[in-house]
C-alpha positions in Angstrom: -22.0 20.9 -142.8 -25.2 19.4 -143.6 -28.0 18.1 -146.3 -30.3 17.7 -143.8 -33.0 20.6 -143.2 -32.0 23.3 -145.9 -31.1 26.6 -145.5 -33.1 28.1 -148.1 -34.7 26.1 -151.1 -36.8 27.0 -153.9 -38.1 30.8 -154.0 -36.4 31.5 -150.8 -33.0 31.4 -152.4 -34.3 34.8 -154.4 -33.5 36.5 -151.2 -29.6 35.5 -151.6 -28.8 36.1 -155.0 -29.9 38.7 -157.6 -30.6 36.4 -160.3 -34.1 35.3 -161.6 -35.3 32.6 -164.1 -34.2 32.0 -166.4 -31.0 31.9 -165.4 -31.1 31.5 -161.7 -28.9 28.5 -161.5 -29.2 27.3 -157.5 -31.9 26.1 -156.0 -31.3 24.9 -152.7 -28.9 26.5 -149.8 -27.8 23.3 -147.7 -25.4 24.9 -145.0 -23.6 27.7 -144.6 -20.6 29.6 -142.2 -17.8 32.3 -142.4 -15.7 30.0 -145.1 -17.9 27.5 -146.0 -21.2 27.1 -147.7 -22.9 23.8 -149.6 -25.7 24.6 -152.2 -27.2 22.7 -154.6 -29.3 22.7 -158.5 -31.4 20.3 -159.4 -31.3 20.2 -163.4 -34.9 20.8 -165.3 -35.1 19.8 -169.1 -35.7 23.8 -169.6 -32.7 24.8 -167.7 -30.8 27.5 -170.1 -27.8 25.8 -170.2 -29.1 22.3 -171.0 -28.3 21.0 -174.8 -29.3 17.4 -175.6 -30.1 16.2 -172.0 -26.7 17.9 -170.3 -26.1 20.6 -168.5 -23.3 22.5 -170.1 -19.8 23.7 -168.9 -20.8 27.4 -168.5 -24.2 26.2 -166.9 -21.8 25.0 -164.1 -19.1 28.3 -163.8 -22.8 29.9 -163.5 -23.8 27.9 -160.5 -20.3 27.7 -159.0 -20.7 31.6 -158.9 -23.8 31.8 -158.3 -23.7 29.3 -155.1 -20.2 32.1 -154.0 -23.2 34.7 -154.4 -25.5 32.8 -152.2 -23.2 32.4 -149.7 -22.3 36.1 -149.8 -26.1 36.6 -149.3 -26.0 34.2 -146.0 -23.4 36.0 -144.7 -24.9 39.2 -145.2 -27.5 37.9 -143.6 -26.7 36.5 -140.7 -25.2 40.2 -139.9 -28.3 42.0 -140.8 -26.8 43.5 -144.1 -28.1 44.4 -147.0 -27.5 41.3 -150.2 -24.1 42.1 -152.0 -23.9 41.5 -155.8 -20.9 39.9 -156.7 -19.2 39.4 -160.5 -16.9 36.7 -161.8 -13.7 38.1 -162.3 -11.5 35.1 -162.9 -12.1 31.5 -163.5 -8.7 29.0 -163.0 -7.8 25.1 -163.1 -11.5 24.8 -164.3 -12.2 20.8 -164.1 -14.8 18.7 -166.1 -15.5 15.3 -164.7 -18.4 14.9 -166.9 -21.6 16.8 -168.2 -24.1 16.3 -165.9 -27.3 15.1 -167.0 -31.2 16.8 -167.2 -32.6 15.8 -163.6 -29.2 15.5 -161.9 -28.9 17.5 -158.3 -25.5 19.0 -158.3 -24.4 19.7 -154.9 -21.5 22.3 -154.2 -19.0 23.3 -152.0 -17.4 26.7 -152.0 -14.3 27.4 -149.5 -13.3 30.7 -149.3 -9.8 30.8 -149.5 -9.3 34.1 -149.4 -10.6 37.8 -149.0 -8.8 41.0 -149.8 -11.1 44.3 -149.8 -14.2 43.3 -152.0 -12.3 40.3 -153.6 -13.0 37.0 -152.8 -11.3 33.8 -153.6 -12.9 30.7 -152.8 -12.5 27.2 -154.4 -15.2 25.1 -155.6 -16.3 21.5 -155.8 -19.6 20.2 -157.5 -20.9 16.7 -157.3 -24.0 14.6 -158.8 -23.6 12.2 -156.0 -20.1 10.6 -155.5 -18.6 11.5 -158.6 -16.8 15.0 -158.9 -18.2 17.2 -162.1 -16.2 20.3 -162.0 -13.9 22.1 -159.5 -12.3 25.3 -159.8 -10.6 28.2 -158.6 -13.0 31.6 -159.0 -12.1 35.1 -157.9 -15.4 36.9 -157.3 -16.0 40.8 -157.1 -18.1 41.9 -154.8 -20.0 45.7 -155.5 -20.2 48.2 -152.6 
């Protein structure tokens, strides 16, 4: 997987994921395969979740979930399918390294780990460069 030459950035992500500003929390879709995507969120002073210059723990369960989403989207994608929406159903061993701050890109890896019927569970790992900000286990619903 890759930073280099995005998948989709900016406006283009709209195509992946139902959500819309102000709470459209990914920005930038880096790479993506069958298990495996890397997104990322740079974080503006008026992001939603942002409280004293950081971005706030459920700022980052909302990109984690969001990024699964976009991923779903590529997917659907790539096999000329229509863009599932997807709800959290479960969030476990939820991490905080630290609160990232306002103007921070966060860059994060989901890993599907598995998938049952519409049920996906993937594990997820975001980073403002080296340092590891959250991680988590989600389960994520997908609607037919």
């Amino acid at each position: 997987m890759s930073l280099e030459n995005p998948l989709y950035k900016g406006e283009q992500i709209k195509d992946l994921i139902p959500q819309r500003f102000p709470i459209m929390m990914v920005d930038t879709m880096y790479d993506a395969n069958e298990t495996e995507c890397i997104s990322g969120l740079t974080i503006a002073q008026d992001n939603f979740f942002c409280v004293d210059g950081y971005f706030l723990e459920p700022g980052l369960i909302e990109h984690i979930a969001q990024s699964a989403s976009a991923h779903a989207g590529v997917k659907a994608k790539m096999k000329n399918e229509e863009t599932p929406v997807g709800y959290i159903g479960e969030v476990k061993k939820f991490k905080l390294g630290s609160k990232p701050k306002v103007g921070s890109s966060l860059v994060t890896t989901i890993r599907i780990v598995s998938e049952v019927q519409n049920v996906s569970l993937i594990k997820a790992e975001t980073k403002v460069g080296d340092e590891v900000v959250a991680s988590c286990q989600m389960k994520i619903f997908i609607r037919e």
